[in-house]
C-alpha positions as CSV (number, residue, x, y, z in Angstrom):
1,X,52.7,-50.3,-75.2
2,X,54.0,-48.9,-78.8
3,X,56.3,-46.2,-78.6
4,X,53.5,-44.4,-81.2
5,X,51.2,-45.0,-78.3
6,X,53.0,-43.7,-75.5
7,X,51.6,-40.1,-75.4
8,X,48.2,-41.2,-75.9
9,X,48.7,-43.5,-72.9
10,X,50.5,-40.6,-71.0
11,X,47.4,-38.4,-71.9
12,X,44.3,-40.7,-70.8
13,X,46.5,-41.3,-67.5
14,X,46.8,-37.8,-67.2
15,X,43.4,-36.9,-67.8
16,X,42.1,-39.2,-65.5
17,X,44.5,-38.1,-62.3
18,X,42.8,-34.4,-63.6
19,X,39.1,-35.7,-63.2
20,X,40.1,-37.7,-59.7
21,X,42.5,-35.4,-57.8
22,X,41.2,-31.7,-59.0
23,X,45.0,-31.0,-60.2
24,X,47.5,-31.8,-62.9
25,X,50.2,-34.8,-61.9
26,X,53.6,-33.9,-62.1
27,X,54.5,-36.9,-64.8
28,X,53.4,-40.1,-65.8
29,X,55.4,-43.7,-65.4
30,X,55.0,-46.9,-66.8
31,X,56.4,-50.5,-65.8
32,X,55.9,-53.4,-68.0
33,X,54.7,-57.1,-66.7
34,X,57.2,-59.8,-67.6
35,X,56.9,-63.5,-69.1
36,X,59.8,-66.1,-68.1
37,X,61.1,-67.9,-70.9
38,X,63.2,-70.2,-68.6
39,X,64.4,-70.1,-65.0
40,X,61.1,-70.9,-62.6
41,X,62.2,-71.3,-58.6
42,X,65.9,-70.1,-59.3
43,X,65.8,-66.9,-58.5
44,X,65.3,-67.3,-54.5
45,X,68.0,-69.3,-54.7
46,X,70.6,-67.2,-56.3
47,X,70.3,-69.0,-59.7
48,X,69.9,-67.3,-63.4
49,X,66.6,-66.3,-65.2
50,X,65.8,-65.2,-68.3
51,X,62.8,-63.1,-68.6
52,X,61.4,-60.8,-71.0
53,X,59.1,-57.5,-70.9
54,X,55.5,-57.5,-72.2
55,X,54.1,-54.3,-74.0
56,X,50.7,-54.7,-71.3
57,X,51.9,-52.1,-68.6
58,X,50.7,-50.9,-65.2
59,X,51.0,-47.0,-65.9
60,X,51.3,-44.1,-63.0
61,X,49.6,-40.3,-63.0
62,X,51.6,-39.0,-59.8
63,X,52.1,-36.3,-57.8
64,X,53.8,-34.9,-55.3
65,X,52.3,-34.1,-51.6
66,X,53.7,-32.0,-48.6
67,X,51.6,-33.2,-45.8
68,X,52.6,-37.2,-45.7
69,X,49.4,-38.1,-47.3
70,X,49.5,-41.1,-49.6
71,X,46.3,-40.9,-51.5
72,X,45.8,-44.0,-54.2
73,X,43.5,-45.2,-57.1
74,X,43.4,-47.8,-59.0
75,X,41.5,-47.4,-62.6
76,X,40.9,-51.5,-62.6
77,X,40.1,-52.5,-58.9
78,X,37.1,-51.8,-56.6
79,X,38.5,-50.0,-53.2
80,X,35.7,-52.2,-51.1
81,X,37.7,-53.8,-48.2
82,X,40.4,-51.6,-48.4
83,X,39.5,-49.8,-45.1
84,X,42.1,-50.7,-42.1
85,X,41.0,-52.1,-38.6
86,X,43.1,-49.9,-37.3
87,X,41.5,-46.5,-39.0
88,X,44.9,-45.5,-40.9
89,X,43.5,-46.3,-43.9
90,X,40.1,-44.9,-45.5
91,X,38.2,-44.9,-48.8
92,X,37.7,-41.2,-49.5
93,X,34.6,-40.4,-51.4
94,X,32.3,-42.8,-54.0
95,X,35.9,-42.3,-56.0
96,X,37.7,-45.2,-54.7
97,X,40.8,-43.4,-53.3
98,X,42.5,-45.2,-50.4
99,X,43.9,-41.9,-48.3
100,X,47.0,-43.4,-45.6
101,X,49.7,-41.8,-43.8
102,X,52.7,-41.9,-45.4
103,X,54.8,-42.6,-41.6
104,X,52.1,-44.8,-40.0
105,X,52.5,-47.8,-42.7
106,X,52.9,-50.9,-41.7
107,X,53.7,-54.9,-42.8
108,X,50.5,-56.4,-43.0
109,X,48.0,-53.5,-42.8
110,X,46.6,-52.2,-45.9
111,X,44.6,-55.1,-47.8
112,X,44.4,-56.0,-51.5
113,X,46.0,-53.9,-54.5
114,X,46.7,-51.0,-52.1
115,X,49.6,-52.9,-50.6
116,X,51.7,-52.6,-53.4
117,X,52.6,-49.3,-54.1
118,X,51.7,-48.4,-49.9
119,X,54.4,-51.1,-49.6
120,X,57.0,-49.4,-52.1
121,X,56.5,-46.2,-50.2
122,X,57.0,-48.2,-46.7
123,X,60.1,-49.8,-48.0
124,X,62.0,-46.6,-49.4
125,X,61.1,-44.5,-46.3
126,X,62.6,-48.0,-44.4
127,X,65.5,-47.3,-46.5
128,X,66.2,-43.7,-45.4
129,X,65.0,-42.2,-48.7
130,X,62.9,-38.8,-47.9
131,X,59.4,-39.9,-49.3
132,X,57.4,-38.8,-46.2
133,X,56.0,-36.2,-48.0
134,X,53.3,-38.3,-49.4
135,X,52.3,-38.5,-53.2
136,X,48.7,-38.4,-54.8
137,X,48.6,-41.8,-57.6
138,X,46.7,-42.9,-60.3
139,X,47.0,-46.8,-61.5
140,X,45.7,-48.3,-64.4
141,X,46.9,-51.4,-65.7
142,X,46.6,-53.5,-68.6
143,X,48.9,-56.6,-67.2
144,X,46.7,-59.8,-66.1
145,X,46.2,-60.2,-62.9
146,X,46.8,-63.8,-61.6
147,X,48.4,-64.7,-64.8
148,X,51.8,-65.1,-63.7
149,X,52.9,-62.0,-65.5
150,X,53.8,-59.9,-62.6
151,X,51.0,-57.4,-62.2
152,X,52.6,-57.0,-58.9
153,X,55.7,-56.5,-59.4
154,X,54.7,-53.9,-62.7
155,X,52.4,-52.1,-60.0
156,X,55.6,-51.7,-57.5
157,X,58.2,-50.8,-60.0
158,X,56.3,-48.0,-61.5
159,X,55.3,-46.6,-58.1
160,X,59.5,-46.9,-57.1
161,X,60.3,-45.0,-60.9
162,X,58.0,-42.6,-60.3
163,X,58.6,-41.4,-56.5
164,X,62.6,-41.7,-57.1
165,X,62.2,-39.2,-60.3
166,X,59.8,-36.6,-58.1
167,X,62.2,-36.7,-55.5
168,X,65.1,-36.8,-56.8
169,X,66.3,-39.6,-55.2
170,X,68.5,-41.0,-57.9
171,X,68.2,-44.8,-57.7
172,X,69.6,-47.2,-60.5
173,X,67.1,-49.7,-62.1
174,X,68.4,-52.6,-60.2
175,X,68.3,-50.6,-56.6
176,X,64.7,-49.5,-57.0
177,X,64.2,-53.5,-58.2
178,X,65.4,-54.4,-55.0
179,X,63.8,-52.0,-53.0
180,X,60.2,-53.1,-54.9
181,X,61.3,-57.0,-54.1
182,X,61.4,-55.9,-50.1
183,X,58.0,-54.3,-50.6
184,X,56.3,-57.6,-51.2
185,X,58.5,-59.8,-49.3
186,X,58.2,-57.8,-46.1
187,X,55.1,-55.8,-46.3
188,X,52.7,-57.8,-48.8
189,X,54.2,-61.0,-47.4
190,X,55.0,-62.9,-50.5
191,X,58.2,-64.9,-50.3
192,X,59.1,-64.0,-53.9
193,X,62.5,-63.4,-55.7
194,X,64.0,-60.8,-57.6
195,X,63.1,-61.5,-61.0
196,X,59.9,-60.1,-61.4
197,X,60.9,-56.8,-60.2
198,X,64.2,-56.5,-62.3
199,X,62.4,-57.7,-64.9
200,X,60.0,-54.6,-65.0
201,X,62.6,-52.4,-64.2
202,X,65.6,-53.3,-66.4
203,X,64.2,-55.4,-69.6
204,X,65.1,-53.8,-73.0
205,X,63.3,-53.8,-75.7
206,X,63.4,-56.9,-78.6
207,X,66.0,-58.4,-75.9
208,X,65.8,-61.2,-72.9
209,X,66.9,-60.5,-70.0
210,X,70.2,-63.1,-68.8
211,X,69.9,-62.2,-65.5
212,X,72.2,-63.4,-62.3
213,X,70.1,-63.2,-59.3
214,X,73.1,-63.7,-56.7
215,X,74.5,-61.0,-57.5
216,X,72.1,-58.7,-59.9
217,X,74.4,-58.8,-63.1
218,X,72.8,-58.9,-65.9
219,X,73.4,-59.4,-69.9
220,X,71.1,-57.9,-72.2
221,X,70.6,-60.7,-74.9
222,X,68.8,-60.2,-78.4
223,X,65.9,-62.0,-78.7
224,X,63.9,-61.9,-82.5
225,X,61.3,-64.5,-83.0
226,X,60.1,-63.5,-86.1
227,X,64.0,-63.3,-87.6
228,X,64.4,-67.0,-87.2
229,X,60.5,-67.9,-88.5
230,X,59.4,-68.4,-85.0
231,X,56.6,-67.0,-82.7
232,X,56.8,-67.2,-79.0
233,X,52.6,-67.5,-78.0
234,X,51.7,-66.2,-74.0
235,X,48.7,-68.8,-73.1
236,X,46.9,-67.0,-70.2
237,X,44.8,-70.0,-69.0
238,X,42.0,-68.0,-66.7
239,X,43.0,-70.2,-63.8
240,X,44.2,-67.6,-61.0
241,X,46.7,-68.2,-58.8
242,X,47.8,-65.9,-55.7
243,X,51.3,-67.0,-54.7
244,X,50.9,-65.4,-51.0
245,X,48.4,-68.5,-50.3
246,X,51.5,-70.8,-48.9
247,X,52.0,-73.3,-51.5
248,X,55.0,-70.9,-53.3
249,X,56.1,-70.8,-49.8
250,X,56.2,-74.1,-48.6
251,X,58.6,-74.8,-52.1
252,X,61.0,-71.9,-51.1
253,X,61.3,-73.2,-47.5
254,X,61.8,-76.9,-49.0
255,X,64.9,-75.2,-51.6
256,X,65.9,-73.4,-48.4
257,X,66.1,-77.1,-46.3
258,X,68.2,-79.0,-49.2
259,X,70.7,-76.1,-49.0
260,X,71.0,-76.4,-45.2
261,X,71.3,-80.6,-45.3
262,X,73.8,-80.0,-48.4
263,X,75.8,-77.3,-46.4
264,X,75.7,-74.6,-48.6
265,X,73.8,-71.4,-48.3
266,X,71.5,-71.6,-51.5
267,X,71.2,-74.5,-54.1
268,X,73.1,-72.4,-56.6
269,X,76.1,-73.8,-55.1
270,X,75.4,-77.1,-56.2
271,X,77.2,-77.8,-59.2
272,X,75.1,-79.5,-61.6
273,X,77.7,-82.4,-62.5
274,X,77.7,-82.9,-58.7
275,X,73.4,-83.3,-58.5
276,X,73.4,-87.1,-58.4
277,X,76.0,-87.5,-55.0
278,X,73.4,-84.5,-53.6
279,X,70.2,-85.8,-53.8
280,X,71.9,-89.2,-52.4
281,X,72.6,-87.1,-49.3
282,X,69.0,-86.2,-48.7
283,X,66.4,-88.2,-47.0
284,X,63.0,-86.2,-47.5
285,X,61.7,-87.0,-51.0
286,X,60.1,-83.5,-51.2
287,X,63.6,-81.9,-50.6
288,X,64.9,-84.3,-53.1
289,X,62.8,-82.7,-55.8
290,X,63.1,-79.0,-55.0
291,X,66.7,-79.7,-55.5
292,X,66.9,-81.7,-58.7
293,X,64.6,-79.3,-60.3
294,X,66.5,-76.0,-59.1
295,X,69.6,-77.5,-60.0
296,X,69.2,-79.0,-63.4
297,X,67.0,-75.3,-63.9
298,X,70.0,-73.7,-63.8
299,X,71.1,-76.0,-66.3
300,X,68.5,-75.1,-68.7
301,X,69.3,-71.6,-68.4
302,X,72.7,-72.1,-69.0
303,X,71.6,-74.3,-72.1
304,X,69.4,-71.8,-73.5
305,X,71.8,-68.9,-73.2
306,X,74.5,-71.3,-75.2
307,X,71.7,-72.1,-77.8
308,X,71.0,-68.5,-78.1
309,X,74.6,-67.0,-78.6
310,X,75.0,-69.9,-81.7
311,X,71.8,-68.8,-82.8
312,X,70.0,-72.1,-83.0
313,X,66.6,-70.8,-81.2
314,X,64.4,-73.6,-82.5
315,X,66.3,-75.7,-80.1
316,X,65.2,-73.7,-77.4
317,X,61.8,-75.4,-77.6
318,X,63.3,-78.9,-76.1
319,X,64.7,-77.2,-73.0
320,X,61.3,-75.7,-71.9
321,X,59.4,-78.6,-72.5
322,X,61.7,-80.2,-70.1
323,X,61.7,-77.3,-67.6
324,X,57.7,-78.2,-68.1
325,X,58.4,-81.8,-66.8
326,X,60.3,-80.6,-64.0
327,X,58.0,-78.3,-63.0
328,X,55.1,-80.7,-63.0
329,X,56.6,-84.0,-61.7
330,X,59.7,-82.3,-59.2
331,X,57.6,-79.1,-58.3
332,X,54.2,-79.9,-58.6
333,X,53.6,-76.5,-59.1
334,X,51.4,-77.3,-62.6
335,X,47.9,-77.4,-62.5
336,X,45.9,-79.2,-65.2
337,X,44.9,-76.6,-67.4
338,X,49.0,-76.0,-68.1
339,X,49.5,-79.6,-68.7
340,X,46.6,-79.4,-71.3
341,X,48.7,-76.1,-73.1
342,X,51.8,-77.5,-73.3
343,X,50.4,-81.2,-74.5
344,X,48.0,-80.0,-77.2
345,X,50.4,-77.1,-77.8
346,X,53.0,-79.9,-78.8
347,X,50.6,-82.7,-80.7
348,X,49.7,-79.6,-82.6
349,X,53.7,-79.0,-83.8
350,X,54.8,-76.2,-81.6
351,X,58.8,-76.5,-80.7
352,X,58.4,-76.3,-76.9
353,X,55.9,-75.4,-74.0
354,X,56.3,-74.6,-70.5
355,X,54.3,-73.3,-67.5
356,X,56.0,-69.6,-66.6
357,X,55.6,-67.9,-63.5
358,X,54.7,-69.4,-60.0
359,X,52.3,-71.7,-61.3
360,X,49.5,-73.4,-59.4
361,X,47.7,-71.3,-62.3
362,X,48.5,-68.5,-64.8
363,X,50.2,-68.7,-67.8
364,X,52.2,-70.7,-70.4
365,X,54.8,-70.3,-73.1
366,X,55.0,-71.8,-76.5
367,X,58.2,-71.4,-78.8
368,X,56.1,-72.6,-82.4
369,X,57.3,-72.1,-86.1
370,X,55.4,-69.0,-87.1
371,X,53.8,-71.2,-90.1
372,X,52.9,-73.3,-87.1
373,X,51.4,-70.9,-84.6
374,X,47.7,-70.0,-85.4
375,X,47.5,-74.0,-86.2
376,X,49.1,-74.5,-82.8
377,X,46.9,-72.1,-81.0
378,X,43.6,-73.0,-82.2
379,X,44.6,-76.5,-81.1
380,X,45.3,-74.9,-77.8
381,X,41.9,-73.1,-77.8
382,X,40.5,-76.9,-79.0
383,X,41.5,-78.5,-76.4
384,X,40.2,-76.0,-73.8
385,X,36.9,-76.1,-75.2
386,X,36.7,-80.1,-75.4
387,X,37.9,-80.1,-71.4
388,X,35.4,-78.0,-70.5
389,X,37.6,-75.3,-69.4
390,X,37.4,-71.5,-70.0
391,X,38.4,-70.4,-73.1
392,X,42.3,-69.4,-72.7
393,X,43.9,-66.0,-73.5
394,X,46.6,-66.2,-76.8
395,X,48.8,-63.7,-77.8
396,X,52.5,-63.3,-78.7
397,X,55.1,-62.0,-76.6
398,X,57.0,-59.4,-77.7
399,X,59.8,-58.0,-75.8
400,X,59.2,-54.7,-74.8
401,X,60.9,-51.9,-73.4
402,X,60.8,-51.5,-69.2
403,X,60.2,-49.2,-66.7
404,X,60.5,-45.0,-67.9
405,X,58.7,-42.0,-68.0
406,X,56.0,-40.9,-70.5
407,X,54.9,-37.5,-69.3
C-alpha cells in the first residue's frame, strides 16, 4: 500500500465495517505480509533473519464492544465450517460474521481464518491485558495466502495494533509481535518463530529488517534495489503450502534434537567455525542436516549483512543461491516448482534465487540486474509453462512500511 493510497484504503475498509455492522468502526489498521531475503529455519532457533515488508496488507475496520462479544469478518474467506462443535462459535446471518465469546476461547477451537485474530484476542487476555470487552472486526487482505508471505502473521499483527490502540494498552511493536507469535504457536498450533510477526510489526519502509531472534534486537538496514541497478522479483509459484500440516514441525523438533545431543539449548550456540567437530558428534543423518543448514544460515546472514554495510549488493545473489541449496538438499523443504524458479531464474542471468518462507510451496526470491529482470522473469514464466505447471505470480518487492493506523 502507497502512502497516496492509504485513505482510500482506510475508506473502502470503513465503508464496508458501515454496510456489515450497522455502525461506524472506531479506526482502521493495517499490517503488511513479509518476504525473507535470507535466514529460513533460524529464527526457532534463536538465530538472525533478515526480512522485508511487502506493500500487499491485511487491513482492519474495528470496533470496540462492551458485552465480551468478538464478532469477525473476513472480506476474502467464506465463513462455511467456521461453526464450533462445542456451540461457542456461530456464523451470524448470510453475512459471514463468526460471533464468539471473548472469555470462552480456547486452543484448538475456532477453525480456519477465524483462529487468527480469535487467537490474538486469546493470547492478550492470557496475558492479563483487559480485552474482555469484545471488539466488532472487519478483514480484508490483499497478502497471498499460502505463499509464504505471512498472511497469518499480517492477519494477527493488525488485530494486536488495533485492540492495543482501542484499549489503550500501550504495547511496543516487538511485545504485540510476541504476543501475535503465541497466538499461532499455542492457539492455531503452528510451531513457528518470531520472524513473521516482527516482521509485520516492526519493518520500515525502503529498509530490511537485521533482526536477532534470541533476543528481539533489531537494526534497521537500508535496502534500495533500484540505487544499485538491481530488482529483487517475489515468484509466488501457486503451489500452497500450510505449515501446521507436520512437515515444518517435524524440522523444528529435528533443530531442537541436534541442540540437545550437542548440549546447548538452541543451534545458535554453535559457532560456525566449530560446525564440522558438531555434525561428527551426531549419529542421525536427518539431525546432521537440520544442523549444518541452521548453522552455516546464520552464516549467510552474517554474510549478507557484511556485503550490505560495504555496499556490494550484487554479491548478495551468491549467498541465496546457496541458502537455495541448503534448503533443498539439508532441509528438503523445496518442492519442484521452487527448484524450477531459482534454475531458469539463474540460466536466464539473474544474480541469485532462493526459496523464502517455510517452503514445501510458496514463494521465491530473485536478486536480478534490473536490465536483466523482465528477461529473467519471462524465462521464469517459460519454464512454468513448458513444465506444465500453473502460470506463477511475478512482482517486485518493495520494502514497505509495517504495522500503523490509517483511520
Amino acid at each position: 500500500m502507497t502512502a497516496t493510497g492509504a485513505p482510500a484504503v482506510a475508506e473502502e475498509a470503513a465503508t464496508r465495517f458501515w454496510e456489515l455492522y450497522g455502525a461506524a468502526p472506531d479506526g482502521v489498521w493495517a499490517a503488511p505480509g513479509r518476504v525473507n531475503l535470507i535466514g529460513e529455519y533460524t529464527d526457532f532457533n534463536d538465530g538472525f533473519v533478515m526480512p522485508l515488508a511487502l506493500p500487499h496488507t491485511a487491513v482492519a475496520a474495528v470496533a470496540r464492544r462492551t458485552d465480551g462479544r468478538l464478532r469477525l469478518h473476513s472480506a476474502q474467506a467464506q465463513a462455511d465450517g467456521c461453526a464450533q462443535s462445542d456451540g461457542r462459535a456461530r456464523v451470524e446471518g448470510r453475512q459471514g460474521v463468526v460471533e464468539l465469546e471473548a472469555a470462552a476461547l480456547r486452543p484448538g477451537a475456532v477453525p480456519g481464518w477465524a483462529a487468527y485474530p480469535a487467537g490474538v484476542v486469546w493470547a492478550l487476555r492470557e496475558a492479563g491485558h483487559p480485552v474482555g470487552g469484545g471488539a466488532d472486526i472487519q478483514l480484508s487482505s490483499t497478502v497471498p495466502t499460502g505463499a509464504g508471505l505471512s498472511s497469518s502473521a499480517a492477519l494477527e499483527v493488525v488485530t494486536a495494533l488495533a485492540l492495543n490502540d482501542l484499549y489503550g494498552l500501550g504495547l511496543t511493536g516487538p511485545e504485540l509481535a510476541v504476543l501475535a507469535r503465541r497466538a499461532e504457536n499455542a492457539f492455531v498450533g503452528v510451531p513457528c518463530g518470531v520472524m513473521d510477526q516482527m516482521a509485520s510489526a516492526c519493518c520500515a519502509s525502503g529498509h530490511l529488517l537485521h533482526l536477532d531472534t534470541r533476543d528481539l534486537t533489531c537494526r534497521q538496514v537500508p535496502f534500495d534495489p533500484a540505487g544499485h541497478a538491481l530488482r529483487l522479483l517475489v515468484v509466488d509459484t501457486g503451489v500452497r503450502h500450510a505449515l501446521g500440516d507436520g512437515a515444518y514441525a517435524e524440522r523444528r523438533a529435528g533443530c531442537e534434537a541436534g541442540a540437545r545431543a550437542l548440549g546447548v539449548r538452541t543451534l545458535r550456540e554453535v559457532p560456525y567455525d566449530t560446525l564440522p567437530e558438531a555434525l561428527g558428534r551426531l549419529d542421525d543423518p536427518a539431525v546432521r542436516a537440520c544442523v549444518r543448514h541452521v548453522v552455516s544460515e546464520n552464516r549467510r546472514v552474517e554474510r549478507t549483512m557484511a556485503l550490505l554495510d560495504a555496499g556490494d549488493v550484487r554479491a548478495v545473489g551468491a549467498v541465496l543461491s546457496d541458502g537455495h541449496a541448503s534448503l533443498r538438499d539439508d532441509l528438503r523443504v523445496s518442492c519442484p516448482e521452487l527448484d524450477l524458479v531459482v534454475s531458469s531464474a539463474l540460466s536466464a542471468g539473474a544474480l541469485g534465487a532462493r526459496m523464502t518462507g517455510g517452503g514445501f510451496g510458496g514463494s521465491a526470491v530473485v536478486l536480478a540486474g534490473e536490465d536483466a529482470a523482465d528477461t529473467v522473469a519471462s524465462a521464469v514464466a517459460g519454464a512454468f509453462a513448458a513444465a506444465g505447471y500453473r502460470a506463477p505470480r511475478i512482482f517486485p518487492a518493495v520494502p514497505s512500511e509495517g504495522a500503523r493506523r490509517l483511520l
